[in-house]
Backbone as ProteinMPNN parsed JSONL, in Angstrom:
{"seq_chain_A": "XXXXXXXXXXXXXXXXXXXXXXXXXXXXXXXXXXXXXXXXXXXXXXXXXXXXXXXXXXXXXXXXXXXXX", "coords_chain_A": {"N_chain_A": [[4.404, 33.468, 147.963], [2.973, 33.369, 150.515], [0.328, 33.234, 150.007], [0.348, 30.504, 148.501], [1.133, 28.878, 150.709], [-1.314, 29.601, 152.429], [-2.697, 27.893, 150.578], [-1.846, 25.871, 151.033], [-2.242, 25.411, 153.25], [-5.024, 25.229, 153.755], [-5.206, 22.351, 152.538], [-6.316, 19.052, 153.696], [-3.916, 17.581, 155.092], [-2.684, 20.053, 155.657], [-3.879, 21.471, 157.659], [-3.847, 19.253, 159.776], [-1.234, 19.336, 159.832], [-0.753, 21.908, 161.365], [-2.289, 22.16, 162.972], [-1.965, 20.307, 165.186], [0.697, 21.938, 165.537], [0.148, 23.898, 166.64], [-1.083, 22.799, 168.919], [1.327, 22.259, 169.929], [2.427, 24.805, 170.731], [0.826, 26.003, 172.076], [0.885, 24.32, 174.261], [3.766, 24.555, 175.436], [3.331, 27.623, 175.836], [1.327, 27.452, 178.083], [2.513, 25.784, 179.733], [4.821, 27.781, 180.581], [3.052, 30.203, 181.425], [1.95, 28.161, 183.817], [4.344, 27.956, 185.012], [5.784, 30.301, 185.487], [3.611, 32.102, 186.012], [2.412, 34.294, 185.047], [-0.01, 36.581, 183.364], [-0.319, 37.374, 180.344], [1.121, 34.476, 179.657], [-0.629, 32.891, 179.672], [-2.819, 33.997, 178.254], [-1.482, 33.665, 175.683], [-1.829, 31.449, 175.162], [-3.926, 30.287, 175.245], [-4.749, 31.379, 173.374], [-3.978, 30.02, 170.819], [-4.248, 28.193, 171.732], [-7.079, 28.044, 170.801], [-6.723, 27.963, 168.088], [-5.447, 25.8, 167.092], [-8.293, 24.184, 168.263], [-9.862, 25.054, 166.54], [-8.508, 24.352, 163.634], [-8.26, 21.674, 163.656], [-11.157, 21.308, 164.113], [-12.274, 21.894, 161.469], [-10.789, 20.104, 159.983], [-11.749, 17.834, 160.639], [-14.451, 18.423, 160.284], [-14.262, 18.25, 156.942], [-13.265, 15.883, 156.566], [-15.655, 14.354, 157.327], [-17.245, 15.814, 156.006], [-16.343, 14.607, 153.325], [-15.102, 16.431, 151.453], [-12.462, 16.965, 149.307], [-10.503, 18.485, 149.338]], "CA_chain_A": [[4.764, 32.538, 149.018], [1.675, 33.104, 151.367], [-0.473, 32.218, 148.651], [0.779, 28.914, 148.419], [0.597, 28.584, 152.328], [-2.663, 29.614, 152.456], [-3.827, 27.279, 149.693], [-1.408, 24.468, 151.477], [-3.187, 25.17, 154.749], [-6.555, 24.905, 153.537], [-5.519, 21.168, 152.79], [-6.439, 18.178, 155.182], [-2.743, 17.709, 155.698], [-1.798, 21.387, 155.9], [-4.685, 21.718, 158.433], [-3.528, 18.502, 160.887], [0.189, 19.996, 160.749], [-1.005, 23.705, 161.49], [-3.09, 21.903, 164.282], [-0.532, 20.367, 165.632], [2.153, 22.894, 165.504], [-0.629, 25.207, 167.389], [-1.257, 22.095, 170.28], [2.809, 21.987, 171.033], [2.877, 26.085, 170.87], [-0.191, 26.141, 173.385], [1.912, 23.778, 175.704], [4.704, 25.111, 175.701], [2.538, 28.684, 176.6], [0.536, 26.794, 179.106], [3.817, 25.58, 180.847], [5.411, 28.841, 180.773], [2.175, 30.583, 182.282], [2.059, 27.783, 184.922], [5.499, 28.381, 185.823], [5.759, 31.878, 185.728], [2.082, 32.75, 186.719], [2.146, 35.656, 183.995], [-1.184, 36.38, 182.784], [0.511, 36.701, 178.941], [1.905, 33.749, 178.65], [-2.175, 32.24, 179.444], [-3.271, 34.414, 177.092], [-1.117, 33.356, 174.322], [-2.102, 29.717, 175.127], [-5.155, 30.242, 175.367], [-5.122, 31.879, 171.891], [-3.135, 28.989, 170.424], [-5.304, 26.557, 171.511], [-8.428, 28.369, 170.153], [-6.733, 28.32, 166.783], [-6.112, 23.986, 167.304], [-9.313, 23.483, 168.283], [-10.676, 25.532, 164.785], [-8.175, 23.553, 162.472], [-9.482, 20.172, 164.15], [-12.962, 21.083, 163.581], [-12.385, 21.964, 159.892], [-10.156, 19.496, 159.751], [-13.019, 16.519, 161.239], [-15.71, 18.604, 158.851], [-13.326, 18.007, 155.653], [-13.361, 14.102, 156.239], [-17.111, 13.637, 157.534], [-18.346, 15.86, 154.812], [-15.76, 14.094, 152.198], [-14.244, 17.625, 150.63], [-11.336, 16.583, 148.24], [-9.411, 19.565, 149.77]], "C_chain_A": [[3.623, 32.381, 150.023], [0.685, 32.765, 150.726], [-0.577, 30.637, 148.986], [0.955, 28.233, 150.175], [-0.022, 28.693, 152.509], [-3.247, 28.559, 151.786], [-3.335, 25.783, 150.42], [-2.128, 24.285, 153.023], [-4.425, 24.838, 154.551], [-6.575, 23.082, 153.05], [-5.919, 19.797, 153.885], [-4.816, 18.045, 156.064], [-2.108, 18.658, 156.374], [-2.991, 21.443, 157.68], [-4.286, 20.791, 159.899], [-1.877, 19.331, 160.936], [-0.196, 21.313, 161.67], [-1.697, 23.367, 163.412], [-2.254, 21.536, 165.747], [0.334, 21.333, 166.341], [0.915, 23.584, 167.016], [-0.816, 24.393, 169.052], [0.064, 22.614, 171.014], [2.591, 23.87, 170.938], [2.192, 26.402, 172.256], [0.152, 25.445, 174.109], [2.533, 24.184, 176.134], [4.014, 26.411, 176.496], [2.404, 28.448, 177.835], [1.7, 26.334, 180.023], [4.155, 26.534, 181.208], [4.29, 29.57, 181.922], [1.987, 29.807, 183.54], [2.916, 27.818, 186.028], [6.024, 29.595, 186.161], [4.586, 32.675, 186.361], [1.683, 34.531, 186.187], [0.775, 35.239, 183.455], [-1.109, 36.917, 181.155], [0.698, 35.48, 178.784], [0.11, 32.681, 178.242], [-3.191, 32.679, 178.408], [-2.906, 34.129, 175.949], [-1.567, 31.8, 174.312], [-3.144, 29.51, 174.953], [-5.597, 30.491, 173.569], [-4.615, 30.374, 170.648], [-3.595, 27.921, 170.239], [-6.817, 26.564, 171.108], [-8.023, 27.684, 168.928], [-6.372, 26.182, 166.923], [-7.365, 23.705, 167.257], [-10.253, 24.098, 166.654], [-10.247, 24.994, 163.855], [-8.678, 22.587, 162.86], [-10.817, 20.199, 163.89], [-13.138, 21.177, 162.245], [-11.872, 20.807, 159.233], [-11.412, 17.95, 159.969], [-13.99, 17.015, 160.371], [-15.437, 18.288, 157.88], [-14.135, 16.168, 155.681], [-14.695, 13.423, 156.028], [-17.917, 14.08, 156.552], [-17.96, 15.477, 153.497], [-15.567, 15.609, 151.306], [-12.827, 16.862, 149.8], [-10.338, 17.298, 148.458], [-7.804, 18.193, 150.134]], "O_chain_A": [[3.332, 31.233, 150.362], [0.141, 31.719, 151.082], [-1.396, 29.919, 149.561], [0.829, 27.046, 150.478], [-0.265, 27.742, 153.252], [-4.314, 28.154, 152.248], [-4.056, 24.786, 150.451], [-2.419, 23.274, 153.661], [-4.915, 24.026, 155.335], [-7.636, 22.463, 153.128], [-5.57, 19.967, 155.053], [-4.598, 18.311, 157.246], [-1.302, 18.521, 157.294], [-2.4, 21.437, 158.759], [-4.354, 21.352, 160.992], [-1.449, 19.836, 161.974], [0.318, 21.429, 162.783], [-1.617, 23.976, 164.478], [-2.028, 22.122, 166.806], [0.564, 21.404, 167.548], [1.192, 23.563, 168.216], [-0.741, 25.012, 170.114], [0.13, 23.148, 172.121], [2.989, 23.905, 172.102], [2.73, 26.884, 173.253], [-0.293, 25.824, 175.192], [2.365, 24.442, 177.326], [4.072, 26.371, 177.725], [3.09, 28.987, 178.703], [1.614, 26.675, 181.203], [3.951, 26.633, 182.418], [4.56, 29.539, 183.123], [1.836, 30.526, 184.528], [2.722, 27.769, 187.243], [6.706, 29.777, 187.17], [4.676, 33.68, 187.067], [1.047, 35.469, 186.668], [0.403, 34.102, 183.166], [-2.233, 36.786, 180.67], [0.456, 35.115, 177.634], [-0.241, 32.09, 177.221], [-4.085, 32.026, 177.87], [-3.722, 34.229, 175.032], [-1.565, 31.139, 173.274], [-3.463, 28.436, 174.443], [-6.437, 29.953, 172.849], [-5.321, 30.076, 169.685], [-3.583, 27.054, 169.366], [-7.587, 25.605, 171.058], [-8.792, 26.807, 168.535], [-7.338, 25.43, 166.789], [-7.763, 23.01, 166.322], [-11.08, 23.492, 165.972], [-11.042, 24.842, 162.927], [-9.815, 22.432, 162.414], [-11.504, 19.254, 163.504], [-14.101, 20.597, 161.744], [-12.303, 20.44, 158.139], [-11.618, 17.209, 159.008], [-14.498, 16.186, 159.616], [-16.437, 17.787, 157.366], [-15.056, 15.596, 155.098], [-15.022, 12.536, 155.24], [-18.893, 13.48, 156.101], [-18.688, 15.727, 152.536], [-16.19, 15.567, 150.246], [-12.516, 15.84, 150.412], [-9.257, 17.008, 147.946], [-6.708, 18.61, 150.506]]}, "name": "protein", "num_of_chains": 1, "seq": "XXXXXXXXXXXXXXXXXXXXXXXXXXXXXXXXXXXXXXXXXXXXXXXXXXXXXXXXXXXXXXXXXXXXX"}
């Protein structure tokens, strides 16, 4: 089963959902930390939105360098 999520993430599609999913998780965070003023919840947002901005860049390298993924 992770297999097959791994190999479905490594596609362009799997890569814009994953990206995705990781923007609204790092909002949601990022709200919570603004409203609470916990230095957790900025940390998890922060982490969240590292891992967005790394599928987006793989995800923008895929297309510009034409991968078939």
């Amino acid at each position: 089963m992770m297999k097959q999520l791994d190999r479905w993430h490594q596609t362009k599609i799997g890569l814009l959902v994953f990206a995705a999913v990781e923007l609204a998780v790092a909002y949601g965070f990022g709200s919570l930390a603004v409203d609470r003023g916990n230095f957790l919840w900025y940390l998890l947002a922060l982490l969240f939105l590292f891992g967005c901005i790394q599928n987006s860049a793989k995800l923008i390298g895929g297309v510009v360098h034409g991968h078939s993924k």
